[in-house]
N, C-alpha and C positions, 0 to 999 in steps of 0.2 A: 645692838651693834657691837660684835667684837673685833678689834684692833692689832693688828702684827705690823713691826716699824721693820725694815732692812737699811745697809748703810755700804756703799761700797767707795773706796777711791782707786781706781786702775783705770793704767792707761790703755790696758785691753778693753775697748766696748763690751765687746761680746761676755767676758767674763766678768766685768764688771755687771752688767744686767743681770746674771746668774746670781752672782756672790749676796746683791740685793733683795732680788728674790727669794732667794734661797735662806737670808738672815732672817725676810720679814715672816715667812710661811711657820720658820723654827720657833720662832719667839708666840705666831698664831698659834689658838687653842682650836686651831679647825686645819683642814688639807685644801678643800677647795676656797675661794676668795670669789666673791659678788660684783666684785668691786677693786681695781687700784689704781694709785695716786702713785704716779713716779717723775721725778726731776732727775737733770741730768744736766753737769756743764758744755758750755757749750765747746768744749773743747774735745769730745766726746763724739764719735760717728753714733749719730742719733739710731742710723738704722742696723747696725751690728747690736748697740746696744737693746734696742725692742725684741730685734733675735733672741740674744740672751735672758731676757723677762719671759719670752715665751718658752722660751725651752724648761724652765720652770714652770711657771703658770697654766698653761695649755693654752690652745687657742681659742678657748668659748669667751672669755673671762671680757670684760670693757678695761682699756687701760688709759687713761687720761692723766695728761701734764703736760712736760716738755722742756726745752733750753732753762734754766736759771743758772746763774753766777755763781751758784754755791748752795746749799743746803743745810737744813739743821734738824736736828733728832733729839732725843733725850740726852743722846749721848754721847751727840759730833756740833759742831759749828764749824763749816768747811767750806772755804770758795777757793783753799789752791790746790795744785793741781790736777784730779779728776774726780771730784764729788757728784755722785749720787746719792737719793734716797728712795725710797720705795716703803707706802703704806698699803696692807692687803685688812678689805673692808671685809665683814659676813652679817649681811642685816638677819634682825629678827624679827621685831612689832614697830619697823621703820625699813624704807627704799630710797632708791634713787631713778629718779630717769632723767635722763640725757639724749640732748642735741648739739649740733654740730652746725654751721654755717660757712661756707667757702667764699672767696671773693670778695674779701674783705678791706683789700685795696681799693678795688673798684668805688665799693660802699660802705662805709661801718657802719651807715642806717640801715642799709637794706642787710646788711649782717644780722642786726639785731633784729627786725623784721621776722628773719629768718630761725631764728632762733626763737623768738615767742611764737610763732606759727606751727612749728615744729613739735613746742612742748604741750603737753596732755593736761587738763583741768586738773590740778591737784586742792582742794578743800582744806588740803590738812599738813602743806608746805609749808616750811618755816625759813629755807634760804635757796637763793641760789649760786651758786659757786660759780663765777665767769674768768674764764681763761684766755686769750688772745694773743696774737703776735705783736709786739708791742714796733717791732722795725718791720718799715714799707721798703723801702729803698736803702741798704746798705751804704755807711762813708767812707772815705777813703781820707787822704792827707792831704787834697784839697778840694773833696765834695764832700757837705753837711751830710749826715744820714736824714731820711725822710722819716718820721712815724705814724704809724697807723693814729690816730686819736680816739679816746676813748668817749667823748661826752658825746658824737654822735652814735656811735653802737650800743650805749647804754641808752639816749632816747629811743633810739629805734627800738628793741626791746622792750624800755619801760611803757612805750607807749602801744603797745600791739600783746600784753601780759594779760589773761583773764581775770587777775587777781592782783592786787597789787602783795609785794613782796619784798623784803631785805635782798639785798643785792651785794655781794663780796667778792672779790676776785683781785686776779692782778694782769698788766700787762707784761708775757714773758720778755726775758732775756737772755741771752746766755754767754755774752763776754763784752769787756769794758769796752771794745773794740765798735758798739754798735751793729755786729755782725748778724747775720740773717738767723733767727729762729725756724725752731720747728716742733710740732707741736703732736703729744700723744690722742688722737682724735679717736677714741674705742678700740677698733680694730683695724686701722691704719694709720702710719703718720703723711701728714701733712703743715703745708707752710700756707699763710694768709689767713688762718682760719679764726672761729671763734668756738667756745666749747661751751654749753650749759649744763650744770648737774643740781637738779631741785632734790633738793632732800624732806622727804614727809614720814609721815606714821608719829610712832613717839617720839618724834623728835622734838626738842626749841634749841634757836639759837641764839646764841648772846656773841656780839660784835664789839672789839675797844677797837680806839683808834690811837697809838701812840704817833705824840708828833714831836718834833725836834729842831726846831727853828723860832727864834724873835725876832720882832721888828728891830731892824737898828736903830732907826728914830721913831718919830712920830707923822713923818712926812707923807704924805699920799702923792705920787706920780700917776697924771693922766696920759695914757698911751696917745701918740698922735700920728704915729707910719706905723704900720704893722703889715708884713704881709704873710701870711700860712706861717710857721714857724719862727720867720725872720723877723725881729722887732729892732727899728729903727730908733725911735725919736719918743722921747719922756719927754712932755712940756714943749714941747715943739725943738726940744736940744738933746742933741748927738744921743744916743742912750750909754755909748760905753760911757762918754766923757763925764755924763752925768752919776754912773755908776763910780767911779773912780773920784770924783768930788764926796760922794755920799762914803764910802770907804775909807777915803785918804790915800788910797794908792791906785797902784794899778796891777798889785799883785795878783788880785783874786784872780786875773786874766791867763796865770800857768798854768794850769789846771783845765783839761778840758774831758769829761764834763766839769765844773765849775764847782770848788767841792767846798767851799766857806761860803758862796751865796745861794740863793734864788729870790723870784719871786713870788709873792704872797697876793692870793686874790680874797680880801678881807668880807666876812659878810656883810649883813645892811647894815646888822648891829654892834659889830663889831668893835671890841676895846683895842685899844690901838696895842696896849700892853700884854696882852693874850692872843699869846700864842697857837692856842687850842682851838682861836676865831678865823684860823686863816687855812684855805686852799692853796698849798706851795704849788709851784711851779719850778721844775730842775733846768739850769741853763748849761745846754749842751756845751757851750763855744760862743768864740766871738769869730765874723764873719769876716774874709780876708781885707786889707787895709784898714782893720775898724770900724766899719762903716753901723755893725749893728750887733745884735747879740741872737743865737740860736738856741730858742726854746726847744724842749723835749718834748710837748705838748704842742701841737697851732689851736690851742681854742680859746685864744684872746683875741680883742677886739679892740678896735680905736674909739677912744671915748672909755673905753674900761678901766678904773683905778685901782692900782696897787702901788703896796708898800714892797721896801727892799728888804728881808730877812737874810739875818745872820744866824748860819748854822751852830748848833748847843749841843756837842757830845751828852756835856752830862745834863742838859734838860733832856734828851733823847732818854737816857738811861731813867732818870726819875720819872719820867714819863712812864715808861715803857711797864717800871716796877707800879707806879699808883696805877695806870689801867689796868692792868693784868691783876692785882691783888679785888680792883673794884668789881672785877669781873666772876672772880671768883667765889666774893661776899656774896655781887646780887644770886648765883647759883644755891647758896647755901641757904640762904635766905628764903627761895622757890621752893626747897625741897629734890633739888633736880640734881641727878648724878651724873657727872660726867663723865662721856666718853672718847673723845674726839676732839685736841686741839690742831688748826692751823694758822701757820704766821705767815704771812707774805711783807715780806721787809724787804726795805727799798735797799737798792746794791750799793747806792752813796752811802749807806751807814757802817761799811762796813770796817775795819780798821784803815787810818789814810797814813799816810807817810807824815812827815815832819812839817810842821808851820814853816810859809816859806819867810815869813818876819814876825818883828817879834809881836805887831798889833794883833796878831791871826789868832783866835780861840787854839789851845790844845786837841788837836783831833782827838778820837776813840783808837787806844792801840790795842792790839791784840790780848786777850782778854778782859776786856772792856766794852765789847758792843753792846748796843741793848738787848739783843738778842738772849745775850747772856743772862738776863733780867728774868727774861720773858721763862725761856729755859728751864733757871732755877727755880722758879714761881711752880711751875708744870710739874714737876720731879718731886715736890715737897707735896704736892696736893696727888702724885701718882696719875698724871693723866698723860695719853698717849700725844707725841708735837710731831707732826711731821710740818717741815717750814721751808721754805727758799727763798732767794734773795733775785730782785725783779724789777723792771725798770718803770712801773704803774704799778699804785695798789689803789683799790677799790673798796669803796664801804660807804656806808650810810653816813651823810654828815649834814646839818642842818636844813633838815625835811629832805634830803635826797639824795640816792646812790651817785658819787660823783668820784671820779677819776682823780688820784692826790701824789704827789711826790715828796722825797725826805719822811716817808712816815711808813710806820708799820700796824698792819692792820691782824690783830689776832682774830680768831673764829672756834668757839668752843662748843660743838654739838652734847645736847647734854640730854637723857630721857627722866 
């Protein structure tokens, strides 16, 4: 598989799409592409800009992506303004096939459903790349956004697969705002959708999971109201009031999404002290008079325990450098050459504004993300990143593909 990266920031869609294609094709050691991977913010008229890819590309080519917050390359780390990127694939002794599933509102089982149904026996598949609208129903300033949720599209899928298989992806986004995505689906765009790309032939993949959040204490909260999104009552009391005892203020409540806390869904075995043991959950907001707090995810349940985690720039960063460098030993160790990384990092990591007191961790400011980590790891070993920034990432995590927040999920195709 040979790799070409493009990079555009304008606020011309159309030219923008060009300017991308047009870098990634220059930097390819081929003309035509198999294959591309293109992000785009959401601030971006998604369909000017696919004109402009194609006016490059041509129209045989499959082009999958869609809305992110910002993007990253070898050579850009970008979420202001109007960031694009564009990676253009050409298999040699490795493929890809891809499927597509609509109606994803409706169902994100029967989504997934639809998507293992769809894909071909592969024997010799080593991942599948899943892509999503991560927003149902768009928010306003005083309607929560709804979201599509990822654990039922991903059962439905894993349960309907001929084969079992490593599962990575992310749910898109494309501005803080919670605003309606839309998504590069081959040879159309569309919105609701789900995307799958199975990659086989010589290929393996290797998956890290950088994460970036600790427990604050030691404490386990038993959920006791919860309903789709909305989570009322920790311990049978208030959940913000109880959040705000467990913090000491009631800062953390400026910020919406919520950008020093979430919640942590710990596994069976879980050390209370490890980090790396826990499934975050992002809280969007807290719901009008207090009454409750607004997850990013609805796939909690009453009777379900978790812990409160506080967000860690710079365990984010040490993270981000010990997976990525482990990632790279076990590679070398294989004998396997790499061709092909992706990051899907979550958009809360990205640079935040100032602590609103003085209790609050130091956010990550600019030049400082993890991303940055990840980046120079890539550059130093010479492998091609195309990355974006996304409101769900996806990856394999104690025995199973599960849907995570605050975390970034690298992906390095190696032959």
């Amino acid at each position: 598989m040979e790799v070409g990266l493009g990079y555009s920031n304008c606020e011309d869609a159309f030219i923008a799409g060009k300017q991308a294609a047009q870098s990634a094709l220059t930097q390819a050691a081929f003309a035509e592409a198999d294959l591309v991977l293109a992000f785009c913010s959401g601030a971006l008229d998604h369909q000017a800009f696919y004109r402009g890819l194609r006016a490059v590309l041509g129209q045989d080519v499959n082009i999958f992506g869609g809305s992110a917050i910002g993007v990253i390359t070898n050579l850009h780390l970008s979420y202001q303004g109007y960031p694009a990127a564009v990676a253009v694939l050409k298999f040699q002794d490795n493929y890809c096939q891809m499927a597509v599933a609509t109606g994803l509102f409706n169902s994100p089982f029967n989504a997934g459903e639809q998507l293992a149904q769809a894909l071909p026996t592969m024997t010799d598949a080593c991942l599948l790349l899943l892509l999503y609208d991560s927003i149902k129903f768009s928010g306003s300033e005083n309607v929560a956004p709804v979201m599509n949720p990822s654990a039922p599209l991903l059962r439905g899928l894993e349960l309907n697969l001929a084969a079992a298989l490593p599962i990575a992806g992310a749910g898109l986004l494309g501005d803080q705002g919670f605003g309606h995505t839309q998504q590069f689906c081959g040879k159309a765009i569309a919105q609701q959708s789900a995307s799958a790309l199975v990659f086989g032939g010589n290929l393996s993949s290797y998956i890290g999971v950088m994460h970036g959040c600790q427990p604050l204490s030691s404490q386990r909260y038993t959920i006791t109201g919860i309903f789709g999104q909305f989570l009322y009552t920790l311990d049978g009391k208030p959940a913000v009031e109880v959040i705000d005892q467990a913090f000491g203020s009631s800062n953390w409540r400026r910020h919406s999404p919520v950008s020093r806390l979430c919640l942590g869904i710990p596994a069976a075995d879980a050390d209370v002290s490890d980090g790396n043991a826990f499934s975050n959950r992002l809280i969007s907001g807290v719901l009008p008079n207090e009454e409750g707090i607004i997850l990013f995810e609805p796939d909690m349940h009453e009777g379900m325990q978790i812990q409160l985690m506080r967000r860690s720039p710079a365990l984010s960063r040490a993270s981000a450098r010990t997976s990525t460098e482990a990632l790279l030993q076990q590679i070398k160790q294989d004998g396997r050459q790499p061709l092909l990384a992706l990051y899907m990092d979550c958009a809360g990591r990205i640079a935040q504004p100032a602590p609103v007191s003085a209790n609050e961790p130091v956010p990550a400011t600019a030049g400082q993300e993890d991303a940055r980590e990840v980046q120079s790891l890539l550059n130093e070993a010479r492998i091609p990143l195309l990355g974006f920034y996304c409101g769900v990432e996806i990856a394999p995590q104690a025995g199973k593909s599960r849907g995570l927040d605050w975390s970034g999920v690298l992906v390095i195709l190696a032959r």
